[in-house]
C-alpha positions as CSV (number, residue, x, y, z in Angstrom):
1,X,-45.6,204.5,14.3
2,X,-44.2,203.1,17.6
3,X,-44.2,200.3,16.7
4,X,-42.1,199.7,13.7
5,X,-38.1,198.3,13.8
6,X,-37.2,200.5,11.3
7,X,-38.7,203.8,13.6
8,X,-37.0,202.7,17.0
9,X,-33.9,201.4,16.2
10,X,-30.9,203.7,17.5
11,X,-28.6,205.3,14.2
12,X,-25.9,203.4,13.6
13,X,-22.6,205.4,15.4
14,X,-20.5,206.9,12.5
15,X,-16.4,206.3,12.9
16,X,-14.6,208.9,12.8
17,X,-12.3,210.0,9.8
18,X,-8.9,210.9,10.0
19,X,-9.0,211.9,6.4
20,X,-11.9,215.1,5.2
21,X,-9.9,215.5,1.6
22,X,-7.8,213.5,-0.9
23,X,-5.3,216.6,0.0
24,X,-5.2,215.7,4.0
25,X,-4.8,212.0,3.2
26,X,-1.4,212.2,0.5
27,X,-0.2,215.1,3.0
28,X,-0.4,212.8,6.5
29,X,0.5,209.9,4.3
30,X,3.6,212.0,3.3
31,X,4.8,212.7,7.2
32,X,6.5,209.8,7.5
33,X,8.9,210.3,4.4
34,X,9.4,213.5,4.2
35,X,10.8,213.5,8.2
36,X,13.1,209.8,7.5
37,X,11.0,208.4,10.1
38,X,11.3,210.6,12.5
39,X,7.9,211.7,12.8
40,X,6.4,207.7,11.7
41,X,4.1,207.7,14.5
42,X,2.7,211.0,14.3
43,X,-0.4,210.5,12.1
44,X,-0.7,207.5,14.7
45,X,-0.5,209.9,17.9
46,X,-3.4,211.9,15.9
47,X,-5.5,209.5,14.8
48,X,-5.5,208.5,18.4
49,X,-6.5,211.8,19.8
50,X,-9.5,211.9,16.5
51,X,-10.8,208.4,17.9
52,X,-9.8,207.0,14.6
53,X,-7.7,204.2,16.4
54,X,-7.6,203.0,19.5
55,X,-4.8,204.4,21.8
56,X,-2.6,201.4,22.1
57,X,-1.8,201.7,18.2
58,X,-0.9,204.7,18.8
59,X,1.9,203.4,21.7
60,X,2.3,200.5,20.1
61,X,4.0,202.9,17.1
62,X,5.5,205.3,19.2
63,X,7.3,202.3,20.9
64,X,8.2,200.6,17.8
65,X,9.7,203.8,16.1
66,X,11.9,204.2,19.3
67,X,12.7,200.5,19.2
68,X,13.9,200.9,15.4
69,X,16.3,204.1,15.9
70,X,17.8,202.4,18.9
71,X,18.3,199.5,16.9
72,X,19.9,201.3,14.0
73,X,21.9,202.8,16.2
74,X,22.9,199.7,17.9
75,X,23.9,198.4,14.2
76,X,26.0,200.7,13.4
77,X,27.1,203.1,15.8
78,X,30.0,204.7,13.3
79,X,28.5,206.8,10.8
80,X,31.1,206.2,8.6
81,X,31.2,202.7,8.2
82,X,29.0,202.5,5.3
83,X,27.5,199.4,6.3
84,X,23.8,199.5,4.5
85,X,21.6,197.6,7.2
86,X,20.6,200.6,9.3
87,X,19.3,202.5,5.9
88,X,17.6,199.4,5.3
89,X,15.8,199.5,8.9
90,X,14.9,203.0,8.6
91,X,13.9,202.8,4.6
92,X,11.4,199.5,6.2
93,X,10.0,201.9,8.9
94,X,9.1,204.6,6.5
95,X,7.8,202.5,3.7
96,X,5.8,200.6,6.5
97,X,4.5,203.5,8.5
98,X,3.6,206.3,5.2
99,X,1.6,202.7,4.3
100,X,-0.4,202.3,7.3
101,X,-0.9,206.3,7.6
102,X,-2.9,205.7,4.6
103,X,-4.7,203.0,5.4
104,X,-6.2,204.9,8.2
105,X,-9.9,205.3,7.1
106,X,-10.3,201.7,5.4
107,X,-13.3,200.7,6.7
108,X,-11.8,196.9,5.7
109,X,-9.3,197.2,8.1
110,X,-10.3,196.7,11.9
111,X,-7.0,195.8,13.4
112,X,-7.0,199.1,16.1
113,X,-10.6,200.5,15.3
């Protein structure tokens, strides 16, 4: 049966998953929020490491989550002002990185993959 397509074509490489459980997904997906952003680039670091994404996403968040605290803390260096624009910032950089986080394993995204 040598010589048949179907017998000597290679298997198809399988991507690896970030996710193994609906459990693992809600509780990376939760990272994010439940640290205020401190951690938003974590799952990213991880996914990295898995082969999930390539590793430039993974810089490319842990540049952009320093860029956002230094830039909340450039707007509004006085804790006490009250001035609502830094929560804003940081409440964007959650919301956007606990939404990417999940979107890990899509197989219809292949920005990073």
């Amino acid at each position: 049966m040598s010589g048949s397509p179907y017998f000597d074509q290679p298997l198809a490489p399988v991507r690896p998953r970030m996710f193994h459980s609906t459990v693992a997904k809600v509780v990376w997906t939760l990272v994010p929020v439940v640290t205020l952003g401190l951690c938003a680039a974590v799952p990213f670091v991880v996914a990295a490491v898995k082969g999930v994404v390539k590793p430039w996403l993974a810089v490319g968040y842990v540049v952009g989550e320093i860029a956002v605290f230094v830039a909340a803390t450039a707007l509004d260096p006085d804790p006490d002002s009250g001035n609502p624009l830094t929560g804003f910032v940081l409440m964007v950089l959650i919301i956007t990185s606990a939404t990417h986080t999940a979107l890990l394993d899509n197989e219809r995204i292949s920005i990073g993959k």
